[in-house]
N, C-alpha and C positions, 0 to 999 in steps of 0.2 A: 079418543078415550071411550072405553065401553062404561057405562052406568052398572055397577052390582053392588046389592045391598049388602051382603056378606063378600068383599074381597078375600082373598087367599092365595099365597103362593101357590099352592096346589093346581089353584083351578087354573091358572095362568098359566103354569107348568103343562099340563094335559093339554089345552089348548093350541099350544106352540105345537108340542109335538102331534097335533092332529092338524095340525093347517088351520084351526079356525078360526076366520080373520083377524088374521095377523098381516103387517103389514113387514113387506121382503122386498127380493129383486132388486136392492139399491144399486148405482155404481157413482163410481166417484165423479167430483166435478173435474177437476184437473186432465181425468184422464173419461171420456166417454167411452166404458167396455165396463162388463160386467165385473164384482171382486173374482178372486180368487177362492175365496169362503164366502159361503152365504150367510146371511143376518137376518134371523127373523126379527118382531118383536110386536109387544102386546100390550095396552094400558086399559088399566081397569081401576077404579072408583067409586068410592060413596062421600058425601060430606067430608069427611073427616080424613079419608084414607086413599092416598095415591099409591098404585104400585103398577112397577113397571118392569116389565120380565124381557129379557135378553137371551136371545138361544145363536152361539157364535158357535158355527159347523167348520169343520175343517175338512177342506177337500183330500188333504193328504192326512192319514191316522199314523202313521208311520215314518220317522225320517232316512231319509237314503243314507247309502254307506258313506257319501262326501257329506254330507248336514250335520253338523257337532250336535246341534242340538235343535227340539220341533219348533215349530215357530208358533207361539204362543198368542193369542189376542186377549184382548183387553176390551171393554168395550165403554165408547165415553159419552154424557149427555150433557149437552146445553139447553139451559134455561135462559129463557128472556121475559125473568121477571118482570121489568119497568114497563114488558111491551113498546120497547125504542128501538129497538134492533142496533144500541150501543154498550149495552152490557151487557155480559152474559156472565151465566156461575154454570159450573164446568165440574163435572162427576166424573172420576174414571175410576173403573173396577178394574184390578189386574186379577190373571190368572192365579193367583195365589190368595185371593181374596184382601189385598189392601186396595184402603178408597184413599183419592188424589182429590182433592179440591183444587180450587183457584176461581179465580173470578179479574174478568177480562174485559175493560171500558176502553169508549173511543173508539173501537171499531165498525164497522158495517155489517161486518162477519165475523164469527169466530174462526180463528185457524186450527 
């Protein structure tokens, strides 16, 4: 998390799309090979105010003549409130702008 007295979507937003430390390059654990779409993403803070910007790139902007339809991302955040690494509370934005909750005990990991 970066420290800023005045948070803003804004400044998060400019940031992403200028590279400036943001942290990217993930790949998945299951599978060790880069995604298919890249993921950035940024956290920024003051006392009072978390925010956290998500920039989900699609490699392909266009779907082919056999794809019904694009293949959309979503993108989801786990928290480990307790600091136990056995619950976690679970955020996901869809493409369409609805939020998913849920919250996930007894595990090790989240899936």
């Amino acid at each position: 998390m970066e420290r800023d007295e005045k948070p803003a979507p804004a400044k998060l937003r400019d940031a992403i799309l200028r590279g400036e430390n943001v942290a990217s390059d993930f790949s998945t654990i299951i599978v060790p090979a880069p995604p298919r779409d890249q993921t950035a993403f940024k956290v920024s803070g003051d006392d009072r105010t978390l925010l956290i910007a998500v920039a989900l790139f699609d490699a392909v902007s266009q779907r082919s003549a056999t794809q019904k339809s694009l293949m959309l991302d979503s993108a989801e955040i786990y928290f480990d409130l307790r600091h136990d690494h056995l619950g976690w509370l679970r955020f996901e934005f869809t493409p369409d702008g609805d939020l998913h909750t849920g919250e996930f005990v007894g595990r090790s990991q989240p899936r």
